[in-house]
PAZAGU-548536 format. One line per field, with one value per residue (C-alpha): x, y, z. Coordinates in nm, 3 decimals. Layout:
BEGIN
xx <- X;...;
yy <- Y;...;
zz <- Z;...;
This chain:
BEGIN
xx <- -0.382;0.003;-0.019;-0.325;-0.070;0.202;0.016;-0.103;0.242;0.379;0.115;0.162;0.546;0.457;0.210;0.512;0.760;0.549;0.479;0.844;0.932;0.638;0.772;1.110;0.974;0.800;1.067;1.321;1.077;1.003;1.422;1.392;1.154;1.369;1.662;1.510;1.357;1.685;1.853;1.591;1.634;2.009;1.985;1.727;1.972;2.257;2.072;1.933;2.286;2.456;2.178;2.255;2.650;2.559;2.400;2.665;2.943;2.746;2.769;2.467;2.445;2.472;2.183;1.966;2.033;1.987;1.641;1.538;1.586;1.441;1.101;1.057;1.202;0.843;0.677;1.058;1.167;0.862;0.880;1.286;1.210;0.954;1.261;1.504;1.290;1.179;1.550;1.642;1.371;1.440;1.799;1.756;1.521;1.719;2.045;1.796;1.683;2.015;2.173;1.906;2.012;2.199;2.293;1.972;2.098;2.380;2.190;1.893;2.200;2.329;2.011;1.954;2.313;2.310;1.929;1.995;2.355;2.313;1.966;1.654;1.863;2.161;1.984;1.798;2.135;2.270;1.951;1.970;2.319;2.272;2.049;1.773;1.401;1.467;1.657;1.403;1.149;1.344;1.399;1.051;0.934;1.216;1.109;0.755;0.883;0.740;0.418;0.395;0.385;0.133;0.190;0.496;0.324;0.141;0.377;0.573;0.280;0.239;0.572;0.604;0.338;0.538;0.882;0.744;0.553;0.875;1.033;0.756;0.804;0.808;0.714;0.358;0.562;0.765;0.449;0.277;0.602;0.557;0.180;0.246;0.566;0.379;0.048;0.300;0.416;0.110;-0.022;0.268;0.182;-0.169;-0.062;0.199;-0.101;-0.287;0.044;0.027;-0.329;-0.300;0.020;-0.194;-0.467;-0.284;-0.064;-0.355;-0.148;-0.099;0.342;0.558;0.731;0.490;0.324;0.670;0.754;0.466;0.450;0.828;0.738;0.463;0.672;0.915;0.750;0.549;0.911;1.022;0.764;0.724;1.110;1.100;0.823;0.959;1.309;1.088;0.918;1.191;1.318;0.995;0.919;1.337;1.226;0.859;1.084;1.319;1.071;0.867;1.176;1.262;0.846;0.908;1.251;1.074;0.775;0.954;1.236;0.921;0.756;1.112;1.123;0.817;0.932;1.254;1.072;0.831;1.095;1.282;1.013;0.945;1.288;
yy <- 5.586;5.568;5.187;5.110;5.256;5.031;4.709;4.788;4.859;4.549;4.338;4.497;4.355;4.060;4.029;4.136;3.940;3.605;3.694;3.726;3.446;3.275;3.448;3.318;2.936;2.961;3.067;2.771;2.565;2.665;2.627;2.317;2.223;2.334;2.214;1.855;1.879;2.003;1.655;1.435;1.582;1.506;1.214;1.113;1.309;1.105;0.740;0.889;0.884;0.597;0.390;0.591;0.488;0.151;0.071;0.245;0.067;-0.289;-0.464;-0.450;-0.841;-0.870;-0.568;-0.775;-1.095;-0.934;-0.791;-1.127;-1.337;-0.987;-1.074;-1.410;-1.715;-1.837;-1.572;-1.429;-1.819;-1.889;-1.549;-1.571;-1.909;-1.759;-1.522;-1.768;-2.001;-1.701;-1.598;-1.911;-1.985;-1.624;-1.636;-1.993;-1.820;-1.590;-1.765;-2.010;-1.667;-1.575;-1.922;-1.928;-1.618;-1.615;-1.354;-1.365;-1.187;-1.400;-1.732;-1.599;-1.509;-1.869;-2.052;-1.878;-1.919;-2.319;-2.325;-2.205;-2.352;-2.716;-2.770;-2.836;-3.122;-2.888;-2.621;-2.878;-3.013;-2.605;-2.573;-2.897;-2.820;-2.449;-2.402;-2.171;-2.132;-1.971;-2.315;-2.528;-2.346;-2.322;-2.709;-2.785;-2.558;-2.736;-3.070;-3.060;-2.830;-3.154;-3.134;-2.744;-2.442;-2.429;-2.744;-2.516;-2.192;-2.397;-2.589;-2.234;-2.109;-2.429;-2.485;-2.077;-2.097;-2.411;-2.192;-1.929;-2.156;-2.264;-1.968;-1.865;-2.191;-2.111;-1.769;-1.878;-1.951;-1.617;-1.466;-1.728;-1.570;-1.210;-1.212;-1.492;-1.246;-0.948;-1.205;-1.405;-1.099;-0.952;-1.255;-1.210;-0.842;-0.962;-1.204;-0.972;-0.723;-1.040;-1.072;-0.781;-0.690;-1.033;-0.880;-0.595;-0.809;-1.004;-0.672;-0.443;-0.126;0.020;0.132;0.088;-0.162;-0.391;-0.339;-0.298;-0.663;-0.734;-0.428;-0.467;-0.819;-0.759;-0.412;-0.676;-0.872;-0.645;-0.488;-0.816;-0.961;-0.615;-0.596;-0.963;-0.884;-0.588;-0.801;-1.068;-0.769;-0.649;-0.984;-1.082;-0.783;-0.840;-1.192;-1.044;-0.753;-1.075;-1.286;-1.010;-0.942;-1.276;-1.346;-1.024;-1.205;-1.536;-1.361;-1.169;-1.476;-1.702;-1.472;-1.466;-1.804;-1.841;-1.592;-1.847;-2.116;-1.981;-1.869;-2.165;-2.319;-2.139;-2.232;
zz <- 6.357;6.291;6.444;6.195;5.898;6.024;6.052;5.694;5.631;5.764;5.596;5.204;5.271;5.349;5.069;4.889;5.015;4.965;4.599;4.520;4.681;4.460;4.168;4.227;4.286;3.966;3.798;3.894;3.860;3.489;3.440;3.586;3.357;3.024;3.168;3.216;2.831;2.730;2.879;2.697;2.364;2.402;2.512;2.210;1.974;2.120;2.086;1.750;1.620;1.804;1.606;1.276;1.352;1.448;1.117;0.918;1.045;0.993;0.605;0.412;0.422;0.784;0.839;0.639;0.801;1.163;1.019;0.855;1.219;1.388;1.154;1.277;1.040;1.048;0.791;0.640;0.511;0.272;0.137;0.115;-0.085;-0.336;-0.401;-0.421;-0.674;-0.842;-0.935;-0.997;-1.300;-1.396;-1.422;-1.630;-1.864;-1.964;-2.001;-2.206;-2.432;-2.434;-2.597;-2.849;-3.042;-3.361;-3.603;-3.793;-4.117;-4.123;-4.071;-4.348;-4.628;-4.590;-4.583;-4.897;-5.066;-5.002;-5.106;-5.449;-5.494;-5.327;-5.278;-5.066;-4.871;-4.769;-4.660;-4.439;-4.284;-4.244;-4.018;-3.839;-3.695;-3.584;-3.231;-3.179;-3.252;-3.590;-3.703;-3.563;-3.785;-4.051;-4.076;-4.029;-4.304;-4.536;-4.416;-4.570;-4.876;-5.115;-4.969;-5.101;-4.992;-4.811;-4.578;-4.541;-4.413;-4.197;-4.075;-3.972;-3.802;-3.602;-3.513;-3.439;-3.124;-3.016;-2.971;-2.867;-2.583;-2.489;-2.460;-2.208;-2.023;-1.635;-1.633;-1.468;-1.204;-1.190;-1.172;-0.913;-0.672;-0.729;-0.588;-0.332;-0.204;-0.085;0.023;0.278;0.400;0.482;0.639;0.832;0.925;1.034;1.287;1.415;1.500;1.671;1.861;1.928;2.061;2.265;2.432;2.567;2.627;2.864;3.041;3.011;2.933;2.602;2.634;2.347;2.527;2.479;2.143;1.964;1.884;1.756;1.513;1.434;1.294;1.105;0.889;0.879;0.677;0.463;0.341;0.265;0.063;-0.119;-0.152;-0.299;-0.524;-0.689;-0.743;-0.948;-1.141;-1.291;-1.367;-1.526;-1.760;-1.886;-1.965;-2.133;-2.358;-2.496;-2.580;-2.773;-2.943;-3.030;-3.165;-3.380;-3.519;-3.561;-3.756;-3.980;-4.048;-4.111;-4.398;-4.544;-4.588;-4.747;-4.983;-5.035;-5.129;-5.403;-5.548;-5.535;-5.637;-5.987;-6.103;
């Protein structure tokens, strides 16, 4: 009997013994575990902000130049020249709205004063010499003054749509560049994908390794057309607000010159 106790004895220690040495196994096995987890997140935390410095310390000109050649000069160049043309016609409208303001009151009060003081013929030669769209019809509504007033009013109207036409002269094109932008650049993003889904085609495996490039190239490409789009936008409505304002200028001079000429013409 006392032999039976100690052979169950023996055996519950061992039992014993093997789960705590299980136990312990499980436990470094678990620190192990955190430990290794531990590492990675440094190490991501580490390359996280060695990118972050990376970019700081690079100029903004040379970040975008190293992202324009990373999204493939194939699909970046046509959508970097619809940007550069679209600037271009922008920035020569508005220097062109810019030139062709006067001082409207000013111009108005001496049309008037050499109009009643010297005549039909001086106030022709006053508009002749001074630039903008608000001369232009000014001169042509003097020019047909002998044929009455209202080859005059007519001849304002006409000669109205024909300034304000060429104030509005290129601006098809501004707009033909802000929808081709964004359209390049996601034709771009579509044939990165095909790139893309060919490259795991051909490796049969699915990493990030492999599907990166092409996905890199086609956000590339999206952000620049969109970011070249937006650019042309703003430019476009600026040039939109001046000419409204400049039509509201021309309308209102052109109904005050009108006015100037019947009276004129009852002295």
């Amino acid at each position: 009997m006392k032999k039976l106790f100690l052979v169950l004895a023996a055996a519950t220690m061992t039992f014993a013994a093997a789960y705590a040495d299980e136990a312990e196994v499980a436990q470094a096995q678990e620190a192990a575990t955190e430990q290794v987890v531990e590492d990675e997140a440094v190490v991501d935390q580490v390359a996280v902000a060695a990118a972050n410095e990376e970019l700081a310390g690079e100029p903004m000109h040379f970040a975008l130049m190293k992202k324009f050649l990373e999204g493939g000069w194939e699909w970046m160049l046509p959508v970097l020249l619809c940007l550069v043309l679209g600037l271009a016609i922008a920035i020569e409208r508005i220097l062109y709205l810019t030139f062709s303001q006067i001082n409207t009151k000013k111009f108005v009060a001496n049309v008037e004063k050499l109009l009643n003081e010297q005549g039909i013929e001086a106030a022709k030669e006053y508009c002749r010499n001074t630039r903008g769209p608000v001369a232009s019809i000014y001169y042509q509504g003097l020019m047909r003054y002998d044929q009455g007033l209202e080859a005059v009013e007519k001849a304002v109207v006409s000669y109205g749509s024909v300034q304000q036409g060429n104030m509005e002269s290129g601006l098809t094109w501004i707009g033909l560049f802000i929808a081709l932008s964004p359209s390049l650049g996601f034709m771009g993003t579509v044939v990165g994908m095909i790139q893309a889904f060919d490259t795991i085609q051909v490796q049969k495996t699915i990493s990030p390794d492999v599907v990166a490039g092409g996905i890199k190239v086609a956000l590339l490409t999206t952000l620049m057309g969109l970011i070249s789009a937006v650019i042309l936008q703003l430019f476009y409505n600026y040039i939109l607000s001046k000419i409204d304002s400049q039509v509201n200028t021309l309308e209102d001079t052109s109904i005050t010159l009108v006015d100037m000429l019947t009276a004129y013409s009852k002295k």
